[in-house]
FIPAGU-138825 format. One record per residue (C-alpha): residue in three letters; residue number from 1; x, y, z negated; chain. Coordinates in nm, 2 decimals, always signed. Last residue first. Layout:
BEGIN
ATOM  type  seq       X       Y       Z  mol
ATOM   ALA  NUM       X       Y       Z    A
...
//
This chain:
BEGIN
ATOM  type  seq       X       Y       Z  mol
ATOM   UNK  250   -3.69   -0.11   +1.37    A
ATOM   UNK  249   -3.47   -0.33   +1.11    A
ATOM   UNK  248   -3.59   -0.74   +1.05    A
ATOM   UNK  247   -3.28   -0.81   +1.36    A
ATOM   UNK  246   -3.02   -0.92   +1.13    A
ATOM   UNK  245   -3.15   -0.94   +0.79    A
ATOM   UNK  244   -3.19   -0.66   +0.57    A
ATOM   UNK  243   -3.02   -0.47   +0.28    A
ATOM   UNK  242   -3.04   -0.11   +0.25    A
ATOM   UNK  241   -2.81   +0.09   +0.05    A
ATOM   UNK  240   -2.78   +0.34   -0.30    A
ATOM   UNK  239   -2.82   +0.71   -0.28    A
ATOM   UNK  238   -2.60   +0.89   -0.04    A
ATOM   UNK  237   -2.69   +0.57   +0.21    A
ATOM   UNK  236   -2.46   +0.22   +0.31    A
ATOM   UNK  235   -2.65   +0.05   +0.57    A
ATOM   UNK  234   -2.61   -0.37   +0.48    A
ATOM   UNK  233   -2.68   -0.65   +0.71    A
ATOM   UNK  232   -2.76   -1.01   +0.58    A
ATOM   UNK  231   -2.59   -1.35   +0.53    A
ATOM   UNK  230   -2.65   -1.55   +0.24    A
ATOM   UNK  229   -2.52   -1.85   +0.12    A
ATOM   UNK  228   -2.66   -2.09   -0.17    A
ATOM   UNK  227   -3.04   -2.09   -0.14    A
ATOM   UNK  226   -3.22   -2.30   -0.37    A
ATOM   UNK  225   -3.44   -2.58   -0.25    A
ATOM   UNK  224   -3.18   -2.90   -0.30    A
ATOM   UNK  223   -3.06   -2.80   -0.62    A
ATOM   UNK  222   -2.72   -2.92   -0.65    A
ATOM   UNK  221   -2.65   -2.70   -0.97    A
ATOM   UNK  220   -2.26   -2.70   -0.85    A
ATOM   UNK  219   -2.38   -2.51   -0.50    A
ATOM   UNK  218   -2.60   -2.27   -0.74    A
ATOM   UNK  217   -2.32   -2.16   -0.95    A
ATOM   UNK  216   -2.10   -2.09   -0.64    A
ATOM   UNK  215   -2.33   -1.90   -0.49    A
ATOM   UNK  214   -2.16   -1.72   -0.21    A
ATOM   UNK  213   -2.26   -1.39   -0.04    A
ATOM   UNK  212   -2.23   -1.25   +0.28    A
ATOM   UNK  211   -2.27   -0.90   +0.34    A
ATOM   UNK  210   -2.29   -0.75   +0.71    A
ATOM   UNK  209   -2.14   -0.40   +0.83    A
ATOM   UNK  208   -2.26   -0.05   +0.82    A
ATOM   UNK  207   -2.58   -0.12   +1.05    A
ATOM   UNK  206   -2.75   +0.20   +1.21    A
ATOM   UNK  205   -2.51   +0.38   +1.38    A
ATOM   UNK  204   -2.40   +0.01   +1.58    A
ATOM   UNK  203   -2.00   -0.13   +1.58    A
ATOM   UNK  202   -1.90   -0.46   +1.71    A
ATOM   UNK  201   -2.09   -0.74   +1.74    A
ATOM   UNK  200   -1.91   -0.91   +1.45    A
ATOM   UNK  199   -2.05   -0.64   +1.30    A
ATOM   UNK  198   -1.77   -0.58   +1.01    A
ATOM   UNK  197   -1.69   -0.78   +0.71    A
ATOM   UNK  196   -1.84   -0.75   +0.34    A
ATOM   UNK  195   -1.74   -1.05   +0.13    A
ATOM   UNK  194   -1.94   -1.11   -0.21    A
ATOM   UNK  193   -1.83   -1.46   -0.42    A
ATOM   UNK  192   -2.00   -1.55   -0.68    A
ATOM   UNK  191   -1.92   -1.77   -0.96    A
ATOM   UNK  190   -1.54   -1.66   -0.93    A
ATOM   UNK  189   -1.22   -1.87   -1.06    A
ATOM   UNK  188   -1.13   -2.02   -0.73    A
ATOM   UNK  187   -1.21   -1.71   -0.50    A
ATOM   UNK  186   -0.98   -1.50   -0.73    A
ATOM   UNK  185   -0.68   -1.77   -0.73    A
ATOM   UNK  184   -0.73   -1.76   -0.31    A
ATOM   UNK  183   -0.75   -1.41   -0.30    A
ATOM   UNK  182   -0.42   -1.38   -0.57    A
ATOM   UNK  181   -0.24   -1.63   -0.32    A
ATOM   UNK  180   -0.31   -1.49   -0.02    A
ATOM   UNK  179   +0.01   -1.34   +0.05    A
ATOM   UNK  178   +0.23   -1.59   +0.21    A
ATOM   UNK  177   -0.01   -1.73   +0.40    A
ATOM   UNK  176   -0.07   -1.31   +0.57    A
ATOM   UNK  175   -0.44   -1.19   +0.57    A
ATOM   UNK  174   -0.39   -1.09   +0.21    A
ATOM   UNK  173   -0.38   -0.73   +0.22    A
ATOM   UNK  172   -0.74   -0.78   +0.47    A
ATOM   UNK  171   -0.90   -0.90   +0.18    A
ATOM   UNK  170   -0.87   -0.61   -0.03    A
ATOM   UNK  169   -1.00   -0.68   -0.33    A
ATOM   UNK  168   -1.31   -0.63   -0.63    A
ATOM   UNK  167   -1.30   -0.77   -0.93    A
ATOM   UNK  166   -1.68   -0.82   -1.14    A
ATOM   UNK  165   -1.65   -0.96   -1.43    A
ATOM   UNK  164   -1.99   -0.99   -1.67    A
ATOM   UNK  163   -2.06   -1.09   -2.04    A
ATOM   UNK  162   -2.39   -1.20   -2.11    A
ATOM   UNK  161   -2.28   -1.37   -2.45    A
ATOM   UNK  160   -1.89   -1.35   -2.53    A
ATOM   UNK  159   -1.66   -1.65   -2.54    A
ATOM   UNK  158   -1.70   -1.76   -2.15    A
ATOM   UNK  157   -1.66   -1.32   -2.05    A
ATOM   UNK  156   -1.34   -1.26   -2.25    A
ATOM   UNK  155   -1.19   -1.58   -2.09    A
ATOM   UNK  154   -1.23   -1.44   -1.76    A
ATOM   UNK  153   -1.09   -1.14   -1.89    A
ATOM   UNK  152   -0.76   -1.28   -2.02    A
ATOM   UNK  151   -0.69   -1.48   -1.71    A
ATOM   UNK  150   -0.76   -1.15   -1.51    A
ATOM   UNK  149   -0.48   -1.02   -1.72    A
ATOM   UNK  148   -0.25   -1.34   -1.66    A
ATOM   UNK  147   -0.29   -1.33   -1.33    A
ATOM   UNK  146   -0.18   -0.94   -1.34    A
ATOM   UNK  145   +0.15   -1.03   -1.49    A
ATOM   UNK  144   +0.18   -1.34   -1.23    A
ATOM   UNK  143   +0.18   -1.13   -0.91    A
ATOM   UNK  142   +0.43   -0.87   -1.04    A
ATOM   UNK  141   +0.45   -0.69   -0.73    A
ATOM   UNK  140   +0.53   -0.33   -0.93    A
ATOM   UNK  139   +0.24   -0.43   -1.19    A
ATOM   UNK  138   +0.07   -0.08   -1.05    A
ATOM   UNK  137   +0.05   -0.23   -0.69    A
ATOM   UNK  136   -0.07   -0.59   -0.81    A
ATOM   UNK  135   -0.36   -0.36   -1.01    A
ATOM   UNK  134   -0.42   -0.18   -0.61    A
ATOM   UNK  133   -0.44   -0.50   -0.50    A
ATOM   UNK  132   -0.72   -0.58   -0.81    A
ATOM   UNK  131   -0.97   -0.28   -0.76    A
ATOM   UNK  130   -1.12   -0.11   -0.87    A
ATOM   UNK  129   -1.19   -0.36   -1.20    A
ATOM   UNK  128   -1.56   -0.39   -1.33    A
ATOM   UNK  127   -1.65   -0.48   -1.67    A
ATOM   UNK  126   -1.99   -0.58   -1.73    A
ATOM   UNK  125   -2.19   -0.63   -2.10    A
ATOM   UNK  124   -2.54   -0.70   -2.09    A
ATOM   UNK  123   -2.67   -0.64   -2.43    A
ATOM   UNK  122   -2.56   -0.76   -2.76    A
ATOM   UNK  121   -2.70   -0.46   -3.03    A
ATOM   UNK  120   -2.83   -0.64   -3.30    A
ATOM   UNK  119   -2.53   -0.59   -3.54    A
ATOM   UNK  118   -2.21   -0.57   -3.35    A
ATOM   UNK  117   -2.17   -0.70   -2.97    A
ATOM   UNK  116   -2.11   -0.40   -2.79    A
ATOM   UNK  115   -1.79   -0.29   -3.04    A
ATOM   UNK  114   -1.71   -0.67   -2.89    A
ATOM   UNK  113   -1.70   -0.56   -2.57    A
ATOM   UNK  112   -1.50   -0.25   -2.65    A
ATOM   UNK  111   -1.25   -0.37   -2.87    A
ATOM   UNK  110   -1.15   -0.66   -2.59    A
ATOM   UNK  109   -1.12   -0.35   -2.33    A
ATOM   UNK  108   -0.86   -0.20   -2.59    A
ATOM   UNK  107   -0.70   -0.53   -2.63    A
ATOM   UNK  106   -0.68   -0.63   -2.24    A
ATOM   UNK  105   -0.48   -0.28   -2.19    A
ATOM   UNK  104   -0.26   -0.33   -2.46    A
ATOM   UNK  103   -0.21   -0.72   -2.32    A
ATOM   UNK  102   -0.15   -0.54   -1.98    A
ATOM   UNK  101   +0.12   -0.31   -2.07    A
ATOM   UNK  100   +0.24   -0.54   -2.26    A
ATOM   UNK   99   +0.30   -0.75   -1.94    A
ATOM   UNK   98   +0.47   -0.45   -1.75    A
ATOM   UNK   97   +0.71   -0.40   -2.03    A
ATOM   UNK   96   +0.82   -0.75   -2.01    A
ATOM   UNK   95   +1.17   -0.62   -1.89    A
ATOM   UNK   94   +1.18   -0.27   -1.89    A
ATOM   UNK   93   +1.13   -0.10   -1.58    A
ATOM   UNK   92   +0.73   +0.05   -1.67    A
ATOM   UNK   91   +0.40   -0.05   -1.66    A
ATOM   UNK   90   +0.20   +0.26   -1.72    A
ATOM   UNK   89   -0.04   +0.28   -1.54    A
ATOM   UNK   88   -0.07   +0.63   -1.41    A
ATOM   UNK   87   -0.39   +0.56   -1.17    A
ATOM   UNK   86   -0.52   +0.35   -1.45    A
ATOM   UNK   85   -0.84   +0.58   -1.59    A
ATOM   UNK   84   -0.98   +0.35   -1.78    A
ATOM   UNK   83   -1.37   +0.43   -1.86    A
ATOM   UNK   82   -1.60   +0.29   -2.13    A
ATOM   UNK   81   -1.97   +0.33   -2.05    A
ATOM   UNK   80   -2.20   +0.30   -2.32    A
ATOM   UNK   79   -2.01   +0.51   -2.56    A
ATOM   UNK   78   -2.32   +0.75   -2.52    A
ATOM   UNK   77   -2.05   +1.06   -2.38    A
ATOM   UNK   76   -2.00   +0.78   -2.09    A
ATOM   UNK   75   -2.36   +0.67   -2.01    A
ATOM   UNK   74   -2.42   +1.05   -2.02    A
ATOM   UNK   73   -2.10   +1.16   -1.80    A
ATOM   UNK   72   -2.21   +0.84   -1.59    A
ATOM   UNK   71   -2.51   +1.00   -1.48    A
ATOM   UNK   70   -2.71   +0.72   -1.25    A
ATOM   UNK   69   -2.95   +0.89   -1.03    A
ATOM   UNK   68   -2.77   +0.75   -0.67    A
ATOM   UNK   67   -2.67   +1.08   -0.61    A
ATOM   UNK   66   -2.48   +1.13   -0.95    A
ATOM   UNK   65   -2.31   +0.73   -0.89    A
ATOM   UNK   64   -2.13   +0.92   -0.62    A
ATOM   UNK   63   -2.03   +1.24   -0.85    A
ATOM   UNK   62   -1.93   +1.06   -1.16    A
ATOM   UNK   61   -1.76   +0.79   -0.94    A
ATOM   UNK   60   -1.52   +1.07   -0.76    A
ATOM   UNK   59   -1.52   +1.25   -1.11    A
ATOM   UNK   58   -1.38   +1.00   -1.32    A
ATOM   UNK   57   -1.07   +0.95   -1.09    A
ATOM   UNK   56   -1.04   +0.71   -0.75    A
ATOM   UNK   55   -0.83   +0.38   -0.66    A
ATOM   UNK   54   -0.68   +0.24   -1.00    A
ATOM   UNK   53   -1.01   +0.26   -1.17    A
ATOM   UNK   52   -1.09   +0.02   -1.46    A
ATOM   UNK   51   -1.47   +0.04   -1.57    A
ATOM   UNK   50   -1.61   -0.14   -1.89    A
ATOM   UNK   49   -1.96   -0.15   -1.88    A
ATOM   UNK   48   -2.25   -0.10   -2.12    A
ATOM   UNK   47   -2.65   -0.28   -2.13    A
ATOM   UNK   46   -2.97   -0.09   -2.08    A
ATOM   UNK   45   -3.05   -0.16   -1.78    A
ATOM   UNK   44   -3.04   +0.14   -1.62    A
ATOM   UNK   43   -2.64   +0.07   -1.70    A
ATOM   UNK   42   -2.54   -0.25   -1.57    A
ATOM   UNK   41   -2.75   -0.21   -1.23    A
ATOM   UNK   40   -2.56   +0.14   -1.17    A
ATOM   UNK   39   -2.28   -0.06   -1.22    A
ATOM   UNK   38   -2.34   -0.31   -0.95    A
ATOM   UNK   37   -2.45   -0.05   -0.72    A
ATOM   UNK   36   -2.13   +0.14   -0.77    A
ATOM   UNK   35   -1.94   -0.18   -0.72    A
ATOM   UNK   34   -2.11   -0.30   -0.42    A
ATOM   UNK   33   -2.04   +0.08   -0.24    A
ATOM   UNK   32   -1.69   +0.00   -0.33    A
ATOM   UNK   31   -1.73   -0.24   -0.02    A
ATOM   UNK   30   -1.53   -0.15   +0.26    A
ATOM   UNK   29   -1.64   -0.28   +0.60    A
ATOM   UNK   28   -1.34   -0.22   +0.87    A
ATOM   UNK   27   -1.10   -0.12   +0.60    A
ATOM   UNK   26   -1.14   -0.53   +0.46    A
ATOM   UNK   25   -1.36   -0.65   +0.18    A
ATOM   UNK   24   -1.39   -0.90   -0.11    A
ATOM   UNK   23   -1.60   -0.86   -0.43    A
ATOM   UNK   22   -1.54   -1.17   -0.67    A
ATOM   UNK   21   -1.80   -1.19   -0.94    A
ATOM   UNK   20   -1.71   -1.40   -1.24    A
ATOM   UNK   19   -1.98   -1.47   -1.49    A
ATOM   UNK   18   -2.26   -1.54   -1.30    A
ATOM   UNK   17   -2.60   -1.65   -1.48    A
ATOM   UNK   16   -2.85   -1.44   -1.24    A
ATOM   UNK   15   -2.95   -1.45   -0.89    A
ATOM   UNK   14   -2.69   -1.30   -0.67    A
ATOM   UNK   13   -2.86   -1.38   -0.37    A
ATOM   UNK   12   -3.18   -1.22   -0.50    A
ATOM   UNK   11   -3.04   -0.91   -0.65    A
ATOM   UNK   10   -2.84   -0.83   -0.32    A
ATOM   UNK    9   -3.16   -0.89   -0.09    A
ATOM   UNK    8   -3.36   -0.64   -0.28    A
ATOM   UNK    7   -3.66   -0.72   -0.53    A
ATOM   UNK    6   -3.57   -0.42   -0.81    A
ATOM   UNK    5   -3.37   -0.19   -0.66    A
ATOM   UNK    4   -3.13   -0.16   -0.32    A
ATOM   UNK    3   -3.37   -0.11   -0.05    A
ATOM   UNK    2   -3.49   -0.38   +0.15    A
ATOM   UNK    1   -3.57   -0.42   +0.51    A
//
């Protein structure tokens, strides 16, 4: 069993290089537990984040990331985290008021990163979107609007050094053919895909649900030793999670 720090199962299948990281989950195994450990990562290590919340406020995060011995209110009062409170976004009726919503939106994260990157200072860099269907929701449907966003941010992350996306979204939303075409662009673009699913043994007090993650980058490197899936058990705690393989926990 590991615990989420420095040599845990997450860290290890995620290996390093990734530019894109998709974060997929469903009601039965939600995974904003990823994203808080992701951003705890970005911060004790010295780099800054971008955050874009559509499904809770500043506090909600302030007060799980608290237990886990990351202070946001800090990071945040440093200018090393940035936080978009998007629960109001304001998209509008007005015809193409939606998308300037989003380029005003893509230009004050664009100010941000590259505020990161003046004089010597060019540390990790991760912006994190919570999440993507709820992003759709805000758009009022518009599908292509918020393709064109993401589109922006991918690009963001292939000009800047060390430059990280995480997205995370609702696979369940998307169950439907005629739906899935945002999961499918998402799963296209990423580096890394993480999916959390339920036990497919049903449910146990012990195991929250398994993780299985996706290397794309290591599937392109064709390097015949290096691990590309991986499938292991998460239990979600107050201050972080345990990682372990199916049947390793006592």
């Amino acid at each position: 069993m590991e615990e989420y720090g420095g040599g845990d199962l997450l860290n290890e299948a995620m290996g390093s290089g990734a530019r894109v990281v998709v974060v997929e989950d469903c009601v039965e195994a939600p995974a904003s537990f990823v994203l808080h450990l992701l951003l705890k990562r970005a911060l004790a290590g010295g780099g800054a984040a971008a955050f874009l919340s559509l499904a809770q406020p500043f506090s909600h995060y302030d007060r799980v990331l608290r237990k886990m011995g990351c202070n946001l209110s800090l990071h945040r009062k440093g200018e090393r985290l940035h936080f978009f409170e998007l629960q109001a976004f304001p998209g509008g009726a007005r015809e193409g008021a939606i998308a300037n919503s989003f380029v005003r939106l893509y230009s004050e994260i664009q100010r941000v990163v590259e505020g990161n990157r003046t004089g010597e200072n060019a540390s990790q860099f991760t912006i994190i979107i919570d999440d993507v269907s709820l992003l759709e929701v805000a758009a009022r449907g518009s599908v292509n609007d918020v393709l064109d966003f993401l589109h922006y941010c991918v690009t963001l992350t292939s000009e800047m050094q060390n430059c990280l996306l995480v997205i995370l979204i609702h696979e369940d939303i998307y169950a439907g053919e005629e739906n899935m075409g945002l999961l499918l662009h998402l799963r296209y673009i990423a580096d890394l895909v993480i999916k959390a699913a339920p036990l497919s043994t049903g449910f146990a007090a012990d195991v929250h649900g398994q993780l299985s993650v996706v290397n794309k980058g290591m599937l392109s490197e064709q390097r015949p030793k290096a691990q590309k899936v991986w499938n292991f058990h998460f239990k979600v705690k107050e201050n972080g999670a345990d990682f372990f393989y199916p049947g390793s926990r006592h």
